[in-house]
py3Dmol code that shows the C-alpha trace and the ligand (Angstrom):
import py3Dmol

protein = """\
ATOM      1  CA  UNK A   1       0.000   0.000   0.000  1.00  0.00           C
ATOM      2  CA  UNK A   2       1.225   3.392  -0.650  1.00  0.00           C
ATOM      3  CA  UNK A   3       0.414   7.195  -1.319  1.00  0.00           C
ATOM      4  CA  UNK A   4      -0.982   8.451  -4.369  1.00  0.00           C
ATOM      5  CA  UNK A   5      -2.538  10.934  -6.277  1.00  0.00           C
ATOM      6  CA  UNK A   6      -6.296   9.364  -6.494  1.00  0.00           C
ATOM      7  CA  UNK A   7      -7.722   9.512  -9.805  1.00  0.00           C
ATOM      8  CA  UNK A   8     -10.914  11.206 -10.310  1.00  0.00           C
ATOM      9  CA  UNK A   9     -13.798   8.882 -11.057  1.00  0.00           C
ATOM     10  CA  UNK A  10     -16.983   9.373 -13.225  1.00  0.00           C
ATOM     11  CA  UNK A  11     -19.844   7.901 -14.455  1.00  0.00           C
ATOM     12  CA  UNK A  12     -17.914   7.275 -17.585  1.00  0.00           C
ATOM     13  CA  UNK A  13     -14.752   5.671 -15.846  1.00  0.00           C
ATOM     14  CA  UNK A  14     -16.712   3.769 -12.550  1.00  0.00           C
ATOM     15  CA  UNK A  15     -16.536   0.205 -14.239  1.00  0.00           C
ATOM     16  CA  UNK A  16     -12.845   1.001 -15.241  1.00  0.00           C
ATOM     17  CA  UNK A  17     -12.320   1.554 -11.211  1.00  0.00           C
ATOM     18  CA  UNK A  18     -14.868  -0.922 -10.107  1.00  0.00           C
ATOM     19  CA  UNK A  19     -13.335  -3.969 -11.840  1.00  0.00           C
ATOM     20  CA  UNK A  20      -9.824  -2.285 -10.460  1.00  0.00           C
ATOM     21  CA  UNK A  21     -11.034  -2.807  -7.272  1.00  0.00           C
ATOM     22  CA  UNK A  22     -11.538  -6.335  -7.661  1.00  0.00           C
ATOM     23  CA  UNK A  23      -8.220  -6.612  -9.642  1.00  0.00           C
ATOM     24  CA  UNK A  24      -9.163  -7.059 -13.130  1.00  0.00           C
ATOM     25  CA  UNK A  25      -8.494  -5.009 -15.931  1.00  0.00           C
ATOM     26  CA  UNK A  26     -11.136  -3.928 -18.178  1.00  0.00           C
ATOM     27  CA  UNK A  27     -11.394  -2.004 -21.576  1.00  0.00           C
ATOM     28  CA  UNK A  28     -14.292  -0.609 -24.036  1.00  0.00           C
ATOM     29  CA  UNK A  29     -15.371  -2.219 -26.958  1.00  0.00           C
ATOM     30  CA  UNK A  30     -16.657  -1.044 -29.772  1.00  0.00           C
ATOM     31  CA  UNK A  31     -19.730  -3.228 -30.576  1.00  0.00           C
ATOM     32  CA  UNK A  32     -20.010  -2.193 -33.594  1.00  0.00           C
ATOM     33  CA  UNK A  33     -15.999  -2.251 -35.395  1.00  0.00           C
ATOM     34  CA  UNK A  34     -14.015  -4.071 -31.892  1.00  0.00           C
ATOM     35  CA  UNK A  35     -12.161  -0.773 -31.709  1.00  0.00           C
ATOM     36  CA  UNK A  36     -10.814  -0.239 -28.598  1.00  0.00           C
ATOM     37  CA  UNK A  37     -10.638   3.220 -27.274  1.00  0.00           C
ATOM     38  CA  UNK A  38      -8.532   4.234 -24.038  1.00  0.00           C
ATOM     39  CA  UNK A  39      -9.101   5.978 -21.999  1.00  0.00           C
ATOM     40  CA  UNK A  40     -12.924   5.527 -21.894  1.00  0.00           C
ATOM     41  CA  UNK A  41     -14.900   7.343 -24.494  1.00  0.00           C
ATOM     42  CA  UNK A  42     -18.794   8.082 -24.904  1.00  0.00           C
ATOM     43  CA  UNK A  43     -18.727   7.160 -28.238  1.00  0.00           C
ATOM     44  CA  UNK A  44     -16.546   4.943 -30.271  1.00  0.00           C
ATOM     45  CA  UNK A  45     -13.545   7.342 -31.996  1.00  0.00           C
ATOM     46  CA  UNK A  46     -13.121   4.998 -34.806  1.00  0.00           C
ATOM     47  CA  UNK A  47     -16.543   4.639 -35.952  1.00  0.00           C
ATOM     48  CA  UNK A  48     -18.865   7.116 -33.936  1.00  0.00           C
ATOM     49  CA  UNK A  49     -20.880   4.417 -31.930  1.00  0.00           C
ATOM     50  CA  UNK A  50     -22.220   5.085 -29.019  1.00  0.00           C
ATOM     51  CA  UNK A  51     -22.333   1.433 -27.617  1.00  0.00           C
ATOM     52  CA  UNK A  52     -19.012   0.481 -26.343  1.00  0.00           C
ATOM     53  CA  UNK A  53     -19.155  -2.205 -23.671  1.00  0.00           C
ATOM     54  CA  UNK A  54     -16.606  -2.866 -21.062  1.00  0.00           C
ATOM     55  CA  UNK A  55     -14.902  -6.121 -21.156  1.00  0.00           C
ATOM     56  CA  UNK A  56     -12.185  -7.732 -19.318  1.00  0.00           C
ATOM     57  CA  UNK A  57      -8.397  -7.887 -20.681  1.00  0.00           C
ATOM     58  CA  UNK A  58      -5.659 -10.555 -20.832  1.00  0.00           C
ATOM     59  CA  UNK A  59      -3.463  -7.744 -18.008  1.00  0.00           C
ATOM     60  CA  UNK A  60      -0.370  -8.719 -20.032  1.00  0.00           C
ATOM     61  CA  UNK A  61       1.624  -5.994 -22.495  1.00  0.00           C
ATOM     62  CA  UNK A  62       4.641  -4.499 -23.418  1.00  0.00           C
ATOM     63  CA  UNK A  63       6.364  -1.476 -22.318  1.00  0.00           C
ATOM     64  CA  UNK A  64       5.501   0.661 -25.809  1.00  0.00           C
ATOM     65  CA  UNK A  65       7.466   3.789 -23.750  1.00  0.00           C
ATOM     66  CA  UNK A  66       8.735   4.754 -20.362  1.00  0.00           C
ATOM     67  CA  UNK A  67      10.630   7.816 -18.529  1.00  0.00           C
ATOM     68  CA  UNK A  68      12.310   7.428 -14.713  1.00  0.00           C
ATOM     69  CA  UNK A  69      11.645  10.184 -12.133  1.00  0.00           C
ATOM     70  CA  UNK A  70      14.014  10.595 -10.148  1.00  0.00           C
ATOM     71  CA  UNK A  71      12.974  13.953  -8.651  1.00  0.00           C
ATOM     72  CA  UNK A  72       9.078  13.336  -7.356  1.00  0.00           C
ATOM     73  CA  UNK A  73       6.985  15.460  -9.666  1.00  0.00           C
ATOM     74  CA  UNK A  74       5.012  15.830  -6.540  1.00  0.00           C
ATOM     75  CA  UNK A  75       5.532  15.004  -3.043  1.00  0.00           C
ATOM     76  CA  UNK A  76       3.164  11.865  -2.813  1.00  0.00           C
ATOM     77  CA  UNK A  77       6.140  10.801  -4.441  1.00  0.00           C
ATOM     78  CA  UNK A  78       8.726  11.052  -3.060  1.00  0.00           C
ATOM     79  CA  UNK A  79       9.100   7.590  -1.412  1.00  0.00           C
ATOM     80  CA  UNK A  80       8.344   5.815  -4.809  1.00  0.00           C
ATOM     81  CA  UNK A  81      10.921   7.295  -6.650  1.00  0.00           C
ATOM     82  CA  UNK A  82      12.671   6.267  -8.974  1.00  0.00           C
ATOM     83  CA  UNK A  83       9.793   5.789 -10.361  1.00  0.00           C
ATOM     84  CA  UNK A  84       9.318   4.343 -13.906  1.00  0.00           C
ATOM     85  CA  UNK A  85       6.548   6.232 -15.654  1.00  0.00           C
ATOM     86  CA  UNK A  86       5.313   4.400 -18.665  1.00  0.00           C
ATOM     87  CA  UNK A  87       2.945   3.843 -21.743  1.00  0.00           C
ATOM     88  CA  UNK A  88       1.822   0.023 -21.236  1.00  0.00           C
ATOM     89  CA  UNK A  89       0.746  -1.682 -24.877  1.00  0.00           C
ATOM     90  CA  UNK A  90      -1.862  -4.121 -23.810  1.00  0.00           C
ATOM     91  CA  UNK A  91      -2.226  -7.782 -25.807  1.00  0.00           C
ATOM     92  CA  UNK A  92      -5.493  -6.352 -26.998  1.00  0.00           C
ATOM     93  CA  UNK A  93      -4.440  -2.922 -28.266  1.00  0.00           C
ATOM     94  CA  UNK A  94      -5.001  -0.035 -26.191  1.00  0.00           C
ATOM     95  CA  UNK A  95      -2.217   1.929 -24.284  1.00  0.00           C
ATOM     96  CA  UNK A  96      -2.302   2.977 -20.546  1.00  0.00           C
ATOM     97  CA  UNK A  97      -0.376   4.977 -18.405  1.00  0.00           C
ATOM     98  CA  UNK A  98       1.104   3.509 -15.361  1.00  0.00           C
ATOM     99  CA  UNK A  99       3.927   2.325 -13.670  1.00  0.00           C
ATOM    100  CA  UNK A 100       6.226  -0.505 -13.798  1.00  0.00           C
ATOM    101  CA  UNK A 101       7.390  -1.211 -10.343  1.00  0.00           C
ATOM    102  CA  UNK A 102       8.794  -4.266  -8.518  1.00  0.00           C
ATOM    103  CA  UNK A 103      12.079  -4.223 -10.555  1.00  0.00           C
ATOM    104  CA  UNK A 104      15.136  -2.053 -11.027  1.00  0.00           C
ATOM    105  CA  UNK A 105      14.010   0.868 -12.992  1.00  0.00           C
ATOM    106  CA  UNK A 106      17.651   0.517 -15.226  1.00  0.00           C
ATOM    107  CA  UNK A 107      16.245  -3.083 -16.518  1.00  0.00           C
ATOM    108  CA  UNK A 108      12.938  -1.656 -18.264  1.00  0.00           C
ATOM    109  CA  UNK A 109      13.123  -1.438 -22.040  1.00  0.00           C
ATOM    110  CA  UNK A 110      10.828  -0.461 -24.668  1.00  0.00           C
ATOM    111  CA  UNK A 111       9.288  -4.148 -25.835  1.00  0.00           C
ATOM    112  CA  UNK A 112       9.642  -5.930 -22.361  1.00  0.00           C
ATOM    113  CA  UNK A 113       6.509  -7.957 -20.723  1.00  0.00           C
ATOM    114  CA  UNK A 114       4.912  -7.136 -18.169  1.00  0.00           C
ATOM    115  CA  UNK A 115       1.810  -7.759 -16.379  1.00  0.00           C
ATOM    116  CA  UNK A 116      -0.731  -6.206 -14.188  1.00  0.00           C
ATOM    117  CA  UNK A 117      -0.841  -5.837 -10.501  1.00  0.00           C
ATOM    118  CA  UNK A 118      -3.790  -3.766  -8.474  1.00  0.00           C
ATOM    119  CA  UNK A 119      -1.810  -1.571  -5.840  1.00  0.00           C
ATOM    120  CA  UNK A 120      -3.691  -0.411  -2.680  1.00  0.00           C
ATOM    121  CA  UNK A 121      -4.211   3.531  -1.982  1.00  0.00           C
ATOM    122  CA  UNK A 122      -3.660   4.839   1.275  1.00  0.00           C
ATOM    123  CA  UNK A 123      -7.097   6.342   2.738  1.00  0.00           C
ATOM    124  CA  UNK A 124      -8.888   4.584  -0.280  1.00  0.00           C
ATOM    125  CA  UNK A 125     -10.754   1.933  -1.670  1.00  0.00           C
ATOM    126  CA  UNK A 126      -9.351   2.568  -5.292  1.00  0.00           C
ATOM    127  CA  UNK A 127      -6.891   0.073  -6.529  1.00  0.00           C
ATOM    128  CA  UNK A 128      -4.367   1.274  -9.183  1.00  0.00           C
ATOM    129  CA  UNK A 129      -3.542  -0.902 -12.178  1.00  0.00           C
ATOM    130  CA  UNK A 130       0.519  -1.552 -11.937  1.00  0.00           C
ATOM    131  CA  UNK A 131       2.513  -3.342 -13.765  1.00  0.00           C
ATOM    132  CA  UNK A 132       5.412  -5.576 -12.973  1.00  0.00           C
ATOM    133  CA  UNK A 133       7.836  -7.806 -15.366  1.00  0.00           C
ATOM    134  CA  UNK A 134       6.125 -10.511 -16.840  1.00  0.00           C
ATOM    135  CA  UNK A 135       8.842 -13.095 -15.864  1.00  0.00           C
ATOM    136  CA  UNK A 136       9.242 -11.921 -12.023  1.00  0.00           C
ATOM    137  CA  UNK A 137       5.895 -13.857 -10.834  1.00  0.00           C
ATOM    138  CA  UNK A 138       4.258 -17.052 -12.085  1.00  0.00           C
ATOM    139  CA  UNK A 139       0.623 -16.591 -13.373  1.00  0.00           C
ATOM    140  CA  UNK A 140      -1.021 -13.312 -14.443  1.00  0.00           C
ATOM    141  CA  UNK A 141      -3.320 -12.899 -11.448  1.00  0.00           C
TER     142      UNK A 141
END
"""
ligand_1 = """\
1
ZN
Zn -16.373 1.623 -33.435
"""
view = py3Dmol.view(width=600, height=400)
view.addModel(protein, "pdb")
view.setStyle({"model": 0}, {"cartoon": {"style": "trace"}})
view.addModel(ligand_1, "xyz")
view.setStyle({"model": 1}, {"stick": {}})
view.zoomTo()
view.show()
């Protein structure tokens, strides 16, 4: 469990943080052409639909980009860096930011598996979507 800057949560993002809570990872989908918009959308930016449903992901990915802080951009920080801020390619498409944590911040590369983790919040119910190397823990959770 640590600090963190809480999100804020809509109508529009609740299932995103509801299935977070119980640690699964979900995305829209585009009923109508699979596209799959993140972060959540009304309506479908590929095709204009307005039905996207929310269904669960695989967790896995690839590091598509990443940065280290090693000065806290703010001081919730401070006690997680370095901290390795990156763009996470999911196996089904879209791109999230988040963290890769539990490993040395000097062996993430652009291309490298990971997989997700749910981190507790101090003073919260919200659990953040993490991820971690794919090869430091068996199963994907
Ligand atoms: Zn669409």
């Amino acid at each position: 469990m640590s600090a963190r800057l809480l999100p804020p949560v809509s109508d529009l993002t609740l299932p995103y943080w509801d299935a977070a809570r119980d640690e699964q990872l979900v995305v829209q989908f585009c009923d109508r052409c699979e596209h799959r918009p993140f972060p959540p959308r009304t309506h479908c930016p590929a095709c204009g639909a307005g039905d996207l449903d929310w269904r669960a992901v695989s967790g896995t990915g690839i590091v598509y980009t990443f940065t280290v802080a090693h000065r806290a951009p703010h001081p919730v920080f401070a006690d997680l860096c370095p901290l390795v801020i990156a763009i996470v390619e999911l196996t089904e498409g879209p791109r999230l930011l988040s963290n890769v944590v539990n490993c040395d911040p000097a062996d993430v590369h652009v291309g490298m598996a990971v997989s997700v983790r749910f981190e507790a919040v101090d003073g919260s119910d919200i659990r953040l979507p993490v991820f971690v190397p794919a090869t430091s823990e068996a199963g994907t959770g």
